[in-house]
TORNU-855068 format. One record per residue (C-alpha): residue number from 1; residue in three letters; x, y, z. Coordinates in nm, 3 decimals. Each point is the difference from the previous one (the first is absolute). Layout:
SERO  seq  type       px       py       pz
SERO  NUM   ala        X        Y        Z
...
This chain:
SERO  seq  type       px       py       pz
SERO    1   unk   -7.146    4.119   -8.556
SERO    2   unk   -0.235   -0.209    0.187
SERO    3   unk   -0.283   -0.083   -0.155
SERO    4   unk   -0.373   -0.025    0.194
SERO    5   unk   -0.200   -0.270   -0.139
SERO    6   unk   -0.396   -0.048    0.022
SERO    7   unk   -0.286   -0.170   -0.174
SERO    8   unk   -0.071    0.259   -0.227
SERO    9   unk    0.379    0.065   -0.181
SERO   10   unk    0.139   -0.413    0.129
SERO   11   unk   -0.095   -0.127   -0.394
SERO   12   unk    0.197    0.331   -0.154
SERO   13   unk    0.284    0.042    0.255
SERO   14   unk    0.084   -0.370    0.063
SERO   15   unk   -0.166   -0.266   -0.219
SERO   16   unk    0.078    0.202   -0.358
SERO   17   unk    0.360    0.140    0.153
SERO   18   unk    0.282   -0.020   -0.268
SERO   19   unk    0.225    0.014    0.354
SERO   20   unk   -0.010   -0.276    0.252
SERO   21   unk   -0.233    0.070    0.332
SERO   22   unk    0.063   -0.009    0.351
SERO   23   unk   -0.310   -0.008    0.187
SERO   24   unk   -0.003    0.081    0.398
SERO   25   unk   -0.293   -0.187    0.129
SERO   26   unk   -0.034    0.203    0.307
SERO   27   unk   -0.195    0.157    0.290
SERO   28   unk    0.024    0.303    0.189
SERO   29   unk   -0.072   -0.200    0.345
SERO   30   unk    0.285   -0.254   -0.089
SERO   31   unk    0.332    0.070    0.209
SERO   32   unk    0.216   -0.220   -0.304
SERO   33   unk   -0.164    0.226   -0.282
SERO   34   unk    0.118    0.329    0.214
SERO   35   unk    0.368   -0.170    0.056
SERO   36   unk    0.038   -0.101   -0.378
SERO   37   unk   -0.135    0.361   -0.105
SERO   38   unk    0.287    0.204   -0.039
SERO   39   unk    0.202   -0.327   -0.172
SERO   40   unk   -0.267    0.004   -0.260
SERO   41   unk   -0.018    0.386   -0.071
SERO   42   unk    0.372   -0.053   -0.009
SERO   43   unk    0.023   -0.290   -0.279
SERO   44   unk   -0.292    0.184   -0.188
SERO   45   unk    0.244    0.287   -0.063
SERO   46   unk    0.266   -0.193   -0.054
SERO   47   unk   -0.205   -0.217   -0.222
SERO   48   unk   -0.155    0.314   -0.188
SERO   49   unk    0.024   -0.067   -0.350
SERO   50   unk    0.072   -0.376   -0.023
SERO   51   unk   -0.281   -0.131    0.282
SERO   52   unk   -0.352    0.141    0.095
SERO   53   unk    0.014   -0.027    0.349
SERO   54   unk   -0.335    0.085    0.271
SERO   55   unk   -0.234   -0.074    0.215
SERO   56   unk   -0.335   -0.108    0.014
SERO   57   unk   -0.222    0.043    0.348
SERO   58   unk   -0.160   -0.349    0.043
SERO   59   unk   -0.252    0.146    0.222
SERO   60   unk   -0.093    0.287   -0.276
SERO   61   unk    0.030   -0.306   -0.292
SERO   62   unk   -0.119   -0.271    0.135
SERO   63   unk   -0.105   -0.190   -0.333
SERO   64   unk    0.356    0.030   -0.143
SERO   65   unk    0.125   -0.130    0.349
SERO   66   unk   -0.251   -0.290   -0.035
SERO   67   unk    0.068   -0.075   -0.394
SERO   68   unk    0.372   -0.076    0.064
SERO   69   unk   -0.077   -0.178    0.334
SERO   70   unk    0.190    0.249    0.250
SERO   71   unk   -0.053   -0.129    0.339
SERO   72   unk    0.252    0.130    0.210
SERO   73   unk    0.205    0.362   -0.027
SERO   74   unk    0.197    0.133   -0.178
SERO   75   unk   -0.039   -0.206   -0.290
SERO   76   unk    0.222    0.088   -0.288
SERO   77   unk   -0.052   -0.144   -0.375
SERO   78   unk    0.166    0.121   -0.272
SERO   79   unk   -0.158    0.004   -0.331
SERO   80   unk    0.131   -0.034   -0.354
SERO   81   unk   -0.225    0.015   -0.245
SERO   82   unk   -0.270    0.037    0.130
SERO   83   unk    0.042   -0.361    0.227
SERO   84   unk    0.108   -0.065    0.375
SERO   85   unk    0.381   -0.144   -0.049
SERO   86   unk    0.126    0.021    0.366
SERO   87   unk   -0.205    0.029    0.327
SERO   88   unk    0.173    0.094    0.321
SERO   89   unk   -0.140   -0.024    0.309
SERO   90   unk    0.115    0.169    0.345
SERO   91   unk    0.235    0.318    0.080
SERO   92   unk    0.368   -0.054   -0.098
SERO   93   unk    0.321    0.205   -0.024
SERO   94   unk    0.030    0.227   -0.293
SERO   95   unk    0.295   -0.254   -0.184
SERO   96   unk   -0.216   -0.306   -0.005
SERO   97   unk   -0.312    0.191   -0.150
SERO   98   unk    0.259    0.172   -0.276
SERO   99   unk    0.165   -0.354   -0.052
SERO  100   unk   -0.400   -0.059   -0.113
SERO  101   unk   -0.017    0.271   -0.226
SERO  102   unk    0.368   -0.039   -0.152
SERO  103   unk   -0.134   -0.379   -0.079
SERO  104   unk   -0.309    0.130   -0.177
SERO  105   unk    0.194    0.243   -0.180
SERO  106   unk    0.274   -0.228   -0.087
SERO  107   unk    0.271    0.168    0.184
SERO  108   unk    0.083   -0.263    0.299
């Protein structure tokens, strides 16, 4: 399930997560976001259980965009408890942005 992430539930649904979080720094304007759309609603499923996987609008969040220094889209970090452990920048195929989550999760 993908998740959608804002100011008022980012401290409950990604800094106190028990699971990992992917966050999709994203905008609806960006033509990279729209292309790695679909491969993120994709890994969230897959991911369901294990990962907390969704987006955040940077344009609708701005101070969460600005507090982990997001300055060009998509942006993906991935949380663990509660801290940043990997930032990715730019679109991708859907294997290299799994190969990120599999080394997070300690399945690579």
């Amino acid at each position: 399930m993908e998740h959608k992430f804002t100011t008022a539930n980012f401290a409950v649904e990604v800094l106190d997560s028990n699971l990992p979080v992917l966050v999709d720094f994203y905008a609806d304007w960006c033509g990279p976001c729209k292309m790695m759309g679909p491969i993120v609603k994709e890994l969230a499923d897959s991911y369901d259980g294990k990962m907390k996987i969704g987006k955040l609008n940077i344009d609708e969040e701005m101070d969460i965009a600005q507090k982990y220094r997001v300055m060009s889209i998509p942006t993906f970090i991935i949380f663990k408890k509660g801290q940043p452990v990997e930032t990715i920048v730019g679109g991708m195929p859907k294997a290299e942005l799994e190969a990120k989550i599999k080394k997070v999760l300690g399945e690579s």
